[in-house]
GUTIKOL-627986 format. One record per residue (C-alpha): x, y, z; residue in three letters. Coordinates in steps of 0.05 Angstrom, whole numbers, padded with zeros to 5 digits, always signed. Layout:
BEGIN
XYZALA ...
This chain:
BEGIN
+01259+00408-01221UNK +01218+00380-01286UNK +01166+00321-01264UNK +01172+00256-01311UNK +01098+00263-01322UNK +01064+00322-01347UNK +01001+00310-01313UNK +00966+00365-01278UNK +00943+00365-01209UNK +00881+00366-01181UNK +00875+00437-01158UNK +00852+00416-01083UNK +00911+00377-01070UNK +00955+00441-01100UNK +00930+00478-01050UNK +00936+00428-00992UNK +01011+00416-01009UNK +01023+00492-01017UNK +00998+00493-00951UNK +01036+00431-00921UNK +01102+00460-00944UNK +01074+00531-00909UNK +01066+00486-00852UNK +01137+00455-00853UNK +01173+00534-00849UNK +01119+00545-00798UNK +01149+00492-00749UNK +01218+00503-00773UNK +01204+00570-00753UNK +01170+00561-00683UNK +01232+00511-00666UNK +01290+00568-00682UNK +01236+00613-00644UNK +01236+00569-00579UNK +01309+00550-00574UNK +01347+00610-00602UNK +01389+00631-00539UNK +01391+00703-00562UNK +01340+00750-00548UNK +01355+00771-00617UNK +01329+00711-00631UNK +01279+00683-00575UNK +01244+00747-00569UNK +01260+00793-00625UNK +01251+00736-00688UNK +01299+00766-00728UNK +01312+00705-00766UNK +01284+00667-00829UNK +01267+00599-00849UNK +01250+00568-00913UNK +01251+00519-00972UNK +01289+00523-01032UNK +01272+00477-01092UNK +01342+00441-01118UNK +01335+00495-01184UNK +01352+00556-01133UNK +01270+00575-01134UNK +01246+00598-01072UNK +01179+00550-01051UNK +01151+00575-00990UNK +01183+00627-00932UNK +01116+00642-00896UNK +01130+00691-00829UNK +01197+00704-00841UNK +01235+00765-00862UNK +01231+00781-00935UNK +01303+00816-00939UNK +01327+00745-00913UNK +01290+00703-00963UNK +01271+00731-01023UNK +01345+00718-01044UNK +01354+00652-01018UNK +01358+00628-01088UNK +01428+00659-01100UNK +01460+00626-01041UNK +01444+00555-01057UNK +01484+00542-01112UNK +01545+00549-01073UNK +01537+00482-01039UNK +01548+00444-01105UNK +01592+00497-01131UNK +01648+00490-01075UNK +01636+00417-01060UNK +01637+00351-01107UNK +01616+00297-01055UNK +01553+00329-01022UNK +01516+00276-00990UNK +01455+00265-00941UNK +01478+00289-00873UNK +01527+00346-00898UNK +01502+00417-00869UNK +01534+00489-00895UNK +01544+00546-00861UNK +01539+00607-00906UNK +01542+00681-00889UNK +01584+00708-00947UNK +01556+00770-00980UNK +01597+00763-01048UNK +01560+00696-01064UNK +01489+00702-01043UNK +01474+00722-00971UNK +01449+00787-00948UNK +01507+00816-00899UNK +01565+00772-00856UNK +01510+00783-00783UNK +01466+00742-00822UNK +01494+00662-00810UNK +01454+00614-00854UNK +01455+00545-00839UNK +01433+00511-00906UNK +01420+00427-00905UNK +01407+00398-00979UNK +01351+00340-00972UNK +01354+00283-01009UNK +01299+00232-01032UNK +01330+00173-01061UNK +01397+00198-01071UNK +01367+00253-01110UNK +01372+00334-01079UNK +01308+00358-01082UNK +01306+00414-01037UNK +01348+00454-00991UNK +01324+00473-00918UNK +01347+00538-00901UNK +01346+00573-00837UNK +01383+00644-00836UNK +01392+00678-00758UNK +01424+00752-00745UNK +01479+00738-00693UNK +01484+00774-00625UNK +01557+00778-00642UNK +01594+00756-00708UNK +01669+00772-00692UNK +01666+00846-00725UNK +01721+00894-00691UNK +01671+00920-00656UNK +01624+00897-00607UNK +01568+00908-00662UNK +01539+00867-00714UNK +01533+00930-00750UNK +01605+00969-00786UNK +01577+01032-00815UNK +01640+01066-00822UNK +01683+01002-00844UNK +01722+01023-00903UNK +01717+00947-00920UNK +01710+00879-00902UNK +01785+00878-00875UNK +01760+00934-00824UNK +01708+00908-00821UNK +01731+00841-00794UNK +01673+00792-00781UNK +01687+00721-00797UNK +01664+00704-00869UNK +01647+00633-00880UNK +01635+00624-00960UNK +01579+00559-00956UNK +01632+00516-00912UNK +01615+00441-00889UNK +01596+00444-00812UNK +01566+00374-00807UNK +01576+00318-00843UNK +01537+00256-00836UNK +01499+00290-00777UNK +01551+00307-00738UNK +01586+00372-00725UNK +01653+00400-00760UNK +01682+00408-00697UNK +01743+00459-00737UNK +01684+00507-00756UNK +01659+00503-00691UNK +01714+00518-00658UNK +01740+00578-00705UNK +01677+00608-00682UNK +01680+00599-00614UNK +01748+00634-00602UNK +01732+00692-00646UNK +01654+00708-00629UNK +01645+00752-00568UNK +01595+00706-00530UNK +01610+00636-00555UNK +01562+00594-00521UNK +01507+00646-00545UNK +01534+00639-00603UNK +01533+00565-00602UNK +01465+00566-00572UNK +01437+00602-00627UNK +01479+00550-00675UNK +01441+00500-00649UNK +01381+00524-00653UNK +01380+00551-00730UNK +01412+00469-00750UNK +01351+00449-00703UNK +01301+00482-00756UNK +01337+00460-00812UNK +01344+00388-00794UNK +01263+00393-00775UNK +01243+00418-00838UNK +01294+00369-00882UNK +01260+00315-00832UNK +01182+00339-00858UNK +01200+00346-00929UNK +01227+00274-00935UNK +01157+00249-00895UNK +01116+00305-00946UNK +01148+00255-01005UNK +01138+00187-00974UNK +01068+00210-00963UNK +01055+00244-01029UNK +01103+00216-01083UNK +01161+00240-01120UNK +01120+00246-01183UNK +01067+00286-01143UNK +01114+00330-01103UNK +01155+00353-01160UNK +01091+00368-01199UNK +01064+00410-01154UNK +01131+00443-01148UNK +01125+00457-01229UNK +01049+00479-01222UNK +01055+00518-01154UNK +01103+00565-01184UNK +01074+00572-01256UNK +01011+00589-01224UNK +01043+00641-01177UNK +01085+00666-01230UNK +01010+00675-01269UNK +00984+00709-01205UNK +01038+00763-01208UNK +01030+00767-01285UNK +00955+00786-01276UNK +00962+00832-01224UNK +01013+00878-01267UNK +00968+00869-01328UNK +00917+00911-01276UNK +00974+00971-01273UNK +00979+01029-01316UNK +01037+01031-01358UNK +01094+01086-01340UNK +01166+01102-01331UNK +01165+01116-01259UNK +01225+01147-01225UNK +01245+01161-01149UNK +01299+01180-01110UNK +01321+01180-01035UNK +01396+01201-00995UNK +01423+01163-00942UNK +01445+01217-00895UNK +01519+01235-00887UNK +01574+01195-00867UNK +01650+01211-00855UNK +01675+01230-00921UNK +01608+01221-00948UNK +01586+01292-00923UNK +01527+01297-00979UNK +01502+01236-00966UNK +01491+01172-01011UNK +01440+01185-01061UNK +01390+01120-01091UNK +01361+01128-01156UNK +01300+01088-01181UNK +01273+01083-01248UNK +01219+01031-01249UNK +01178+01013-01328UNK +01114+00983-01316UNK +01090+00945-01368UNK +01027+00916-01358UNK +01018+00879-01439UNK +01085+00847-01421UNK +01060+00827-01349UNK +01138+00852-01329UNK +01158+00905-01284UNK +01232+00927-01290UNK +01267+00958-01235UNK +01336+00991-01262UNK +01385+01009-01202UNK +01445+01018-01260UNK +01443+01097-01242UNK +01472+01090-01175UNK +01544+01111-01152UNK +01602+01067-01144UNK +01606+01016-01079UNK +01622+01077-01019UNK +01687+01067-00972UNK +01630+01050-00919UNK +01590+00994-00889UNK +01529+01005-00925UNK +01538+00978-00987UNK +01481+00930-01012UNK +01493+00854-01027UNK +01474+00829-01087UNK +01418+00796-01053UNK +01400+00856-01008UNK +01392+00897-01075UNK +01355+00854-01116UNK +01311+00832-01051UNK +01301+00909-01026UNK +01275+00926-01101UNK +01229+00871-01100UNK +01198+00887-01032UNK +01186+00951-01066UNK +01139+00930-01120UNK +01110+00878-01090UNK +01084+00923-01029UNK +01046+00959-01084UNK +01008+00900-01122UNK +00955+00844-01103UNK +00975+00826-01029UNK +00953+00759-01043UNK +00999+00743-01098UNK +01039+00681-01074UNK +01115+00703-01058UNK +01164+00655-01080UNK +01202+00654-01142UNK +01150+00640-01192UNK +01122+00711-01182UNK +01183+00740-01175UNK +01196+00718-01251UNK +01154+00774-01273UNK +01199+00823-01240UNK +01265+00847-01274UNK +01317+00879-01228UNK +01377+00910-01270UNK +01443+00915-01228UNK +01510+00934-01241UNK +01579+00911-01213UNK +01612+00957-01166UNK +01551+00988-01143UNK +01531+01019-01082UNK +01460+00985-01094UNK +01490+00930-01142UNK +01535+00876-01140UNK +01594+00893-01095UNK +01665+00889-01114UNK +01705+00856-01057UNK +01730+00880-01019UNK +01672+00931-01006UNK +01638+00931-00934UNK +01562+00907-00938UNK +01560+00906-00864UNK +01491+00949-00868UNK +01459+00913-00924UNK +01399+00890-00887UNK +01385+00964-00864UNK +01404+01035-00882UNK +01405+01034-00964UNK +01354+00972-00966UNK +01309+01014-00936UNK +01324+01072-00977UNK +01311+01038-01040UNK +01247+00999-01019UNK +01214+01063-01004UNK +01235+01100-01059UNK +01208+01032-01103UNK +01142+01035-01067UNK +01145+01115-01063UNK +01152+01118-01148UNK +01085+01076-01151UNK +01051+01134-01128UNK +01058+01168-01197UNK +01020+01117-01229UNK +00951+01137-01193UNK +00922+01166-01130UNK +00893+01087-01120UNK +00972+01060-01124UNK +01033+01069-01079UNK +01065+01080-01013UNK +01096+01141-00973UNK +01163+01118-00942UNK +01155+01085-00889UNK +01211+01105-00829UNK +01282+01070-00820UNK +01318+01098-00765UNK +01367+01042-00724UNK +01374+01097-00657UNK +01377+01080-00591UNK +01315+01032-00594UNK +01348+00986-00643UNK +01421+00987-00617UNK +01473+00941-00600UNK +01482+00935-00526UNK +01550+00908-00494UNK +01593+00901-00426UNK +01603+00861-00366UNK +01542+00834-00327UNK +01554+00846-00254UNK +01503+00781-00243UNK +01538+00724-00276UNK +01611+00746-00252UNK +01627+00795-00302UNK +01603+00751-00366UNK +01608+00793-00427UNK +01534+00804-00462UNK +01523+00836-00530UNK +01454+00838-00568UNK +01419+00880-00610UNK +01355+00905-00576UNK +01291+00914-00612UNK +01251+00960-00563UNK +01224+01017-00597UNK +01191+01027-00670UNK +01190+01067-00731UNK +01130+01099-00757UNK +01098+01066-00815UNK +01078+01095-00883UNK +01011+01120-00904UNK +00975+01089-00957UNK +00923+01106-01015UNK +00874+01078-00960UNK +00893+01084-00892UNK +00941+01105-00841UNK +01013+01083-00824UNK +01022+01021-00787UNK +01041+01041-00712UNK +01088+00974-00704UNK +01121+00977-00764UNK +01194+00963-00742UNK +01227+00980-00806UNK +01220+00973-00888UNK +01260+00918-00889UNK +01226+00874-00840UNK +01148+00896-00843UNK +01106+00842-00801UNK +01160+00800-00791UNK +01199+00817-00719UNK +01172+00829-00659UNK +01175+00884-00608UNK +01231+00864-00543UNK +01188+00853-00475UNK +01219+00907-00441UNK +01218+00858-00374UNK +01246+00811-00416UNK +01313+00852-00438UNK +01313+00872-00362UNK +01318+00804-00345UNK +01367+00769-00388UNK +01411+00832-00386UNK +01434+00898-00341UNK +01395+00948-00371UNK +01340+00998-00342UNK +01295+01018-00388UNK +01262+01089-00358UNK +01213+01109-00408UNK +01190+01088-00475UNK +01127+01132-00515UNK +01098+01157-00577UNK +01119+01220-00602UNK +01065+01264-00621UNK +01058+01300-00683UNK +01120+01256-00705UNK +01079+01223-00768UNK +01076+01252-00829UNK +01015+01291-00845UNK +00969+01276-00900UNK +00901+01256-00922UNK +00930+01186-00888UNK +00976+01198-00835UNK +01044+01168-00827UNK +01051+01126-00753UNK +01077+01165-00707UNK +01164+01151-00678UNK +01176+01115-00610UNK +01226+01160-00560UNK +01264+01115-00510UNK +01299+01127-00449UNK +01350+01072-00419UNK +01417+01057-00385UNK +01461+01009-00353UNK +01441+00976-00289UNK +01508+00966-00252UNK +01570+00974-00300UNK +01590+01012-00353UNK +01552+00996-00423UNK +01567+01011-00492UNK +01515+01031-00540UNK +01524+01025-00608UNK +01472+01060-00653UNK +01460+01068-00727UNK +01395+01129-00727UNK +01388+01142-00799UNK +01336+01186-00820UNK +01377+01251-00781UNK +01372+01290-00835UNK +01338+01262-00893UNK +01263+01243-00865UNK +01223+01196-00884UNK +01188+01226-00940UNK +01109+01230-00959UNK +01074+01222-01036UNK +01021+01261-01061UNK +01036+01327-01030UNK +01039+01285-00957UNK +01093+01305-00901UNK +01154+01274-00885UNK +01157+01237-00821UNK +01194+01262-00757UNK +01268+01256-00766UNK +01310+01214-00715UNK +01348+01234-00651UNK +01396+01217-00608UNK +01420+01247-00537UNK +01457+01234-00476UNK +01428+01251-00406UNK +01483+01266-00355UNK +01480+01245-00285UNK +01454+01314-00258UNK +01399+01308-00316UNK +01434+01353-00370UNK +01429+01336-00441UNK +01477+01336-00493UNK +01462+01318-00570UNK +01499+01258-00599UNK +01530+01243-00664UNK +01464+01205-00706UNK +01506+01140-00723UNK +01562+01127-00663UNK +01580+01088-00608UNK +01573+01114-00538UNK +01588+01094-00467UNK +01544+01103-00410UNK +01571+01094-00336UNK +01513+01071-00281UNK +01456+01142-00267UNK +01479+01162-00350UNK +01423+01152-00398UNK +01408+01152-00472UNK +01352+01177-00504UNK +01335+01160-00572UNK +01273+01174-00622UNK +01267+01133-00685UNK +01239+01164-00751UNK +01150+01174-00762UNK +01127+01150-00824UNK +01112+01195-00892UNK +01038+01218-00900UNK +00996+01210-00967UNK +00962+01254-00995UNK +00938+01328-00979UNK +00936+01339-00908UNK +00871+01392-00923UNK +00834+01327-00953UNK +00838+01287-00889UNK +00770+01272-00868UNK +00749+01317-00804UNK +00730+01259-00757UNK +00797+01231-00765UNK +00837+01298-00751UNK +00787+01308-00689UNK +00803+01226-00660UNK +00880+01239-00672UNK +00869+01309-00624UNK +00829+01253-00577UNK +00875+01208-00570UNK +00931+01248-00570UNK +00969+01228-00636UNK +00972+01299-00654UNK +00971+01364-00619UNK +00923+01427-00621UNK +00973+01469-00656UNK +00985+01421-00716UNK +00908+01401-00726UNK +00904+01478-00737UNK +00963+01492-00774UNK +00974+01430-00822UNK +00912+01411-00822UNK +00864+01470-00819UNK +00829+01438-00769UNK +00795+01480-00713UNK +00747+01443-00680UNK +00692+01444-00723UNK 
């Protein structure tokens, strides 16, 4: 996107149009927010919004879901790629993995704006589906062998409105083949809805402002970002830093998946290169990492350990280097490889190991891992709801947390939610998820002593207890983090590791298989307990006043302030 002019702008009206374009994703985001039909959607936020300039650069993605956005860029060319007559009006539904998006739950409804005939941007809103036609009543396949098993619809950037009016083929492909169609439609609606607004604002932004201004700032907005993130590696050491972290096991994966980091800091070159080339081959299994899930999940990495207030859109991520290779478990997939995971289990393995490797550089740098467990608190739910005449529901329930990771600075973040999605989605109203579907939830807590010790602490795990209301229910759960923990830096603790059991209906418990599905008939239970966050640090170095307020309030126990940290009431 080059100006015609190669003035420069005054730097008050760069940042009042870095903010007006902030402002566009915010109401783009507050309309998907309001009208999303899901609770996935409408109380969870597990969606994304955001501009892309017409050179694949992302311009602004402000409260949404970095491990939606950050890639963004690689899904855009498709709509010129696959189609010679794009024209104001047209809108694309894309959710293929092997050209750009992040995994097939994740539909993106992308809507090229045009100025004057010209395509200047591309409104993008991305939503995670309550149900996306997999085999199973899940949006999540972890032990698909591939894409065939997997068996969600694919749609590879494919028209769905042209001149403002719905593809009513598309439409109706995914109505017979998606679980709860007018959900499903619902939520359609709603993520065109914030597209259309923000292609709506960016053609007023222009009349307002000028071509000549707008694609200026553009130029300038990311040179200066890409500046910003220059400066704050220049601040770095220089190193060779190198991590690793294992995905627990998985049928005929019995030692795990292992992810290997090797990141080069180089602080004259103002580059940081993150090489992911020593990584196995893509796994006969659902997590396998999308192009954009690996390059986006490395990036989240470093940038959780530099200036906070670096701008994040594709100027700054310029400076960073991610090295892939094809067939890759955190790489490039080869179809027809399952990436059914690739928002989740090895994204958040290979963020934390990024941020983790940072720690070598410095007591002042770096992250513990922060937990990633999927259990019972972040499962799928699905069945027949006795209320509306046996309907069929299914949703994904966000109702519990994972502990966060301590910091050179302070303790882990109690709602975290995960890695991946870090100040992004929000916690399920438990009355809420009560309402809108049959479930009971009975109890929902902190665990004590469940984050990882240190001279910062790692947040403690959430245990929850729940069942079905009046019919049977199916529970489909993905608790990663069984075996492997969450680990800490510095000579910190790992965090709790996840669990998952079923209460029978005379109150016996039985353990359950970490990642399964399970079915639970009306006075059966589940009880699940996601993953505590990594300390940092030497537990023996945390200050005394803290170790006495966590025995105060009850975030750890006498018997660990004594024995991990040496603390004994003095």
């Amino acid at each position: 996107m080059e100006p015609t002019t190669d003035s420069q702008l005054d730097p008050i009206l760069v940042s009042v149009l870095a903010n007006r374009f902030d402002a566009i994703v915010r109401e783009m985001t507050n309309t998907l927010f309001r009208t999303g039909r899901s609770a996935i959607l409408n109380t969870a936020k597990d969606f994304s919004c955001c501009i892309v300039t017409n050179d694949h650069n992302l311009l602004s993605a402000v409260d949404s879901l970095q491990i939606h956005v950050m890639g963004a860029g690689l899904q855009t060319p498709s709509i010129h790629e696959f189609h010679d007559d794009v024209c104001e009006g047209d809108a694309f539904l894309h959710n293929d993995p092997y050209l750009g998006n992040t995994h097939i739950a994740d539909h993106t409804i992308l809507v090229p704006v045009y100025v004057d005939g010209e395509h200047l941007f591309t409104s993008c809103a991305k939503a995670h589906q309550a149900d996306c036609g997999n085999a199973q009543p899940t949006t999540y396949m972890p032990f698909a062998q591939d894409v065939y098993e997997e068996a969600g619809l694919v749609f590879p950037c494919v028209r769905i409105q042209k001149d403002y009016r719905d593809i009513d083929d598309i439409i109706r492909m995914c109505r017979s083949r998606i679980r709860v169609p007018d959900v499903w439609f619902g939520d359609y609606l709603a993520t065109l809805g914030a597209a259309r607004i923000g292609e709506k604002r960016l053609k007023e932004l222009v009349a307002r402002y000028g071509r000549e201004t707008v694609v200026s700032f553009v130029r300038e907005w990311l040179d200066y970002s890409e500046r910003r993130m220059g400066h704050a590696i220049s601040q770095l050491p220089a190193g060779e830093l190198r991590a690793s972290s294992c995905h627990d096991p998985l049928p005929g994966l019995p030692d795990g998946v292992p992810v290997n980091v090797t990141i080069r800091v180089k602080p004259e070159d103002e580059i940081i290169e993150v090489d992911l080339r020593d990584n196995v081959d893509c796994v006969p299994a659902g997590i396998n990492l999308s192009e954009a899930s690996s390059r986006t999940s490395a990036m989240i990495g470093v940038l959780n350990c530099v200036d906070s207030s670096v701008p994040r859109n594709g100027g700054s991520f310029r400076r960073i280097n991610v090295l892939l290779r094809d067939n890759c478990v955190v790489g490039k997939p080869k179809f027809p490889a399952s990436c059914s995971m690739a928002t989740t289990n090895m994204t958040n393995r290979l963020i934390n190991a990024t941020q983790r490797a940072f720690s070598e550089l410095g007591s002042e740098y770096g992250l513990a891992e922060g937990a990633a467990s999927m259990g019972a608190g972040l499962g799928v739910i699905s069945g027949k709801d006795a209320r509306s005449n046996g309907d069929e529901y299914v949703n994904q329930i966000l109702l519990s947390n994972n502990g966060g990771p301590a910091s050179p600075v302070c303790d882990g973040w109690v709602t975290y939610g995960m890695p991946d999605c870090a100040t992004t989605t929000l916690v399920d109203s438990i009355e809420i998820c009560e309402l809108k579907y049959p479930i009971l939830v009975r109890s929902l807590h902190l665990l004590k002593d469940s984050g990882g010790a240190g001279k910062f602490r790692g947040a403690p795990a959430h245990e929850i207890v729940y069942g079905p209301r009046f019919d049977k229910m199916t529970v489909a759960y993905f608790a990663e983090m069984n075996q492997h923990p969450p680990l800490g830096a510095r000579e910190g603790l790992p965090g709790a590791m996840s669990y998952v059991r079923k209460i029978e209906k005379d109150g016996s418990e039985t353990d359950l298989p970490p990642i399964g599905v399970t079915e639970l008939e009306p006075g059966e239970w589940i009880r699940g307990a996601e993953s505590g966050g990594g300390g940092l640090g030497d537990p023996h170095e945390r200050d005394r006043e803290r170790v006495r307020r966590d025995l105060e309030e009850g975030w750890v126990t006498p018997e660990a302030a004594a024995s991990v940290y040496g603390y004994r009431g003095e």
